[in-house]
C-alpha positions in Angstrom: 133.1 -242.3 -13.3 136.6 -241.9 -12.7 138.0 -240.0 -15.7 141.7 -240.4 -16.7 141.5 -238.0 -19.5 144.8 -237.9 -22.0 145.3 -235.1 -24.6 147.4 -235.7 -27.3 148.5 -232.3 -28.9 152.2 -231.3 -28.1 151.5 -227.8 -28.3 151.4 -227.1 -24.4 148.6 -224.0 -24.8 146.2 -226.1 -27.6 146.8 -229.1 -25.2 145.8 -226.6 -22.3 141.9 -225.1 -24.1 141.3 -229.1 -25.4 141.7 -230.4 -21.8 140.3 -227.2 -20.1 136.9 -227.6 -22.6 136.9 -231.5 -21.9 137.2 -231.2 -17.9 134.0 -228.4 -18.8 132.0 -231.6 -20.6 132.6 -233.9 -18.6 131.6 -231.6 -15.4 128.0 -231.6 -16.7 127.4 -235.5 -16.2 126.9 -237.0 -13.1 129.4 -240.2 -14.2 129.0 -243.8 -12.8 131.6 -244.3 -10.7 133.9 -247.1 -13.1 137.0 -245.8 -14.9 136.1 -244.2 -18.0 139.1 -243.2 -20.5 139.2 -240.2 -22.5 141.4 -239.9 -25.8 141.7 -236.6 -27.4 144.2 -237.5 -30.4 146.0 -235.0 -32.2 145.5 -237.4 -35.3 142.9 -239.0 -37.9 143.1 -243.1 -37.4 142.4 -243.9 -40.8 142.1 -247.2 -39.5 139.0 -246.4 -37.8 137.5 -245.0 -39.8 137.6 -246.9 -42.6 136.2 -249.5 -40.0 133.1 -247.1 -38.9 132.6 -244.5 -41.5 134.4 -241.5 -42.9 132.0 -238.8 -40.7 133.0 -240.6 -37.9 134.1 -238.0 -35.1 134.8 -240.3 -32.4 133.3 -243.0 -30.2 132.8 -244.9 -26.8 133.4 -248.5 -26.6 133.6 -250.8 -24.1 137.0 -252.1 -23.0 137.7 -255.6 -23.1 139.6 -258.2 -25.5 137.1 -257.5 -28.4 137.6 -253.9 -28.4 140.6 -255.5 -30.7 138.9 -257.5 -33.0 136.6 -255.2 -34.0 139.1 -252.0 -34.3 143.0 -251.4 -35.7 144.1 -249.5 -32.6 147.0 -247.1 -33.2 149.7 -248.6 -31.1 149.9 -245.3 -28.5 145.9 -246.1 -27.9 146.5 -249.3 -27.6 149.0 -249.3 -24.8 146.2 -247.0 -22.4 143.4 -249.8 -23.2 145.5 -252.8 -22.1 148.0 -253.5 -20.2 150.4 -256.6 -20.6 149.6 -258.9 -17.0 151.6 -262.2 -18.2 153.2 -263.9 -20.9 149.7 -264.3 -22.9 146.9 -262.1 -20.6 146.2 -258.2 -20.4 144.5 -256.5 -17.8 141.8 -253.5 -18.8 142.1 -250.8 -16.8 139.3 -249.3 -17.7 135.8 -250.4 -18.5 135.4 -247.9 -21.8 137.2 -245.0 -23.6 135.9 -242.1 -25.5 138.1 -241.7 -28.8 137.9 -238.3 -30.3 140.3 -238.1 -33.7 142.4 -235.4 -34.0 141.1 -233.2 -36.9 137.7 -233.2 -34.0 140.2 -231.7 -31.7 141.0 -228.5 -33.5 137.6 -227.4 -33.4 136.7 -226.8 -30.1 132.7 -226.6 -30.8 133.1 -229.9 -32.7 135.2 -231.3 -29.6 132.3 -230.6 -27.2 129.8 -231.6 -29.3 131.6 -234.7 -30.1 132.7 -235.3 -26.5 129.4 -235.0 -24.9 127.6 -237.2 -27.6 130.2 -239.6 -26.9 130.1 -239.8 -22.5 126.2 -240.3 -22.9 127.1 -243.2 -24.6 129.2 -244.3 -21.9 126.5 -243.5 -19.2 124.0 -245.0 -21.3 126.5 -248.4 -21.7 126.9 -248.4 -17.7 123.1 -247.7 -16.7 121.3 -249.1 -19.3 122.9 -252.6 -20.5 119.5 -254.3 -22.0 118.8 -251.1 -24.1 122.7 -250.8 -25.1 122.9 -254.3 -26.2 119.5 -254.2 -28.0 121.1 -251.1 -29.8 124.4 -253.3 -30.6 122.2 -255.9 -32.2 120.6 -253.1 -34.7 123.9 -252.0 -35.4 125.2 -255.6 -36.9 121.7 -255.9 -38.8 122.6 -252.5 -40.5 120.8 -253.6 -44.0 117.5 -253.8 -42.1 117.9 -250.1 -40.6 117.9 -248.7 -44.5 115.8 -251.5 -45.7 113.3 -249.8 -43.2 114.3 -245.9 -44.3 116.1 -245.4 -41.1 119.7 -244.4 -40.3 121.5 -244.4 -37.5 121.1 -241.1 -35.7 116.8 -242.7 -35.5 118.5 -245.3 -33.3 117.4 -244.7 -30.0 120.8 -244.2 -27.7 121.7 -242.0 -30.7 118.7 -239.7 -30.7 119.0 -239.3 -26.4 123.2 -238.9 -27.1 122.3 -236.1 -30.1 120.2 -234.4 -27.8 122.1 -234.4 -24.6 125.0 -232.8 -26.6 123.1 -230.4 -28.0 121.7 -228.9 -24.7 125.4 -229.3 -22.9 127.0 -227.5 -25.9 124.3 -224.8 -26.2 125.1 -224.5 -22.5 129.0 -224.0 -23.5 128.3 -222.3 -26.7 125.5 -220.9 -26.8 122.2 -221.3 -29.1 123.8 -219.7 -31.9 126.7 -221.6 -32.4 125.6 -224.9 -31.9 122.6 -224.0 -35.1 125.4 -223.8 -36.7 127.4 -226.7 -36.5 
């Protein structure tokens, strides 16, 4: 993939390690070659989480006019997703973005962790569209997952993203540290 990665910390050395350690994750995937966006905030959008859970670290998602339908965008975030191409059209630069939220950012283990899980999902979304939109239609039929004693991380993209994060951060990390987060 083509990766336009943007970190948003002002402090120049933080903003520095958080890009250094994201250029380091994203060096272990061999990346389809679209144009992926990367979003380290320096920030918690509420918004979004409130719309996918409070333990949510971050996410991929497909680029495109439902990405705002689904999602409360801060405005900044918004304005690297679309861009205006006419009086009533925007163009989408790029076909996904990883979001990581800001309070994910300050803890570098965390941001690896988090940013790793989060580009296998964007591999997985480019390679493998019948098994990512089967996975899309558990997620809106989320009564049936617990109705079956299941959660989310038994989802199947979510048990290969868990693991390839796991092995790229114990890579990064170490064995130790990543037991413990």
């Amino acid at each position: 993939m083509s990766v336009n990665t943007i970190v948003r910390i002002s402090d120049p050395a933080r903003n520095g390690q958080q890009r250094t350690l994201s250029e380091r994750v994203i060096s272990f995937f061999t990346l389809p070659q679209v144009p992926l966006l990367v979003f380290l905030d320096d920030t918690v959008s509420m918004e979004i989480r409130d719309a996918i859970g409070p333990e949510n670290r971050g996410l991929f998602i497909p680029t495109n006019e439902r990405t705002f339908r689904d999602l409360q965008w801060p405005s900044y975030v918004a304005q690297e997703i679309r861009r205006v191409s006419g009086a009533y059209s925007f163009d989408f630069p790029f076909s996904g973005m990883v979001y990581v939220h800001g309070d994910v950012c300050d803890d570098q283990p965390a941001l690896a962790m988090t940013l790793a899980h989060e580009l296998r999902h964007s591999v997985q979304y480019i390679t493998t569209q019948t098994t990512w939109a089967w996975n899309t239609v558990l997620m809106q039929c989320g009564d049936l997952i617990c109705s079956e004693g299941l959660s989310w991380c038994d989802i199947p993209i979510e048990v290969e993203a868990r693991l390839v994060a796991k092995r790229i951060h114990q890579d990064i990390f170490g064995v130790d540290e990543t037991e413990r987060i």
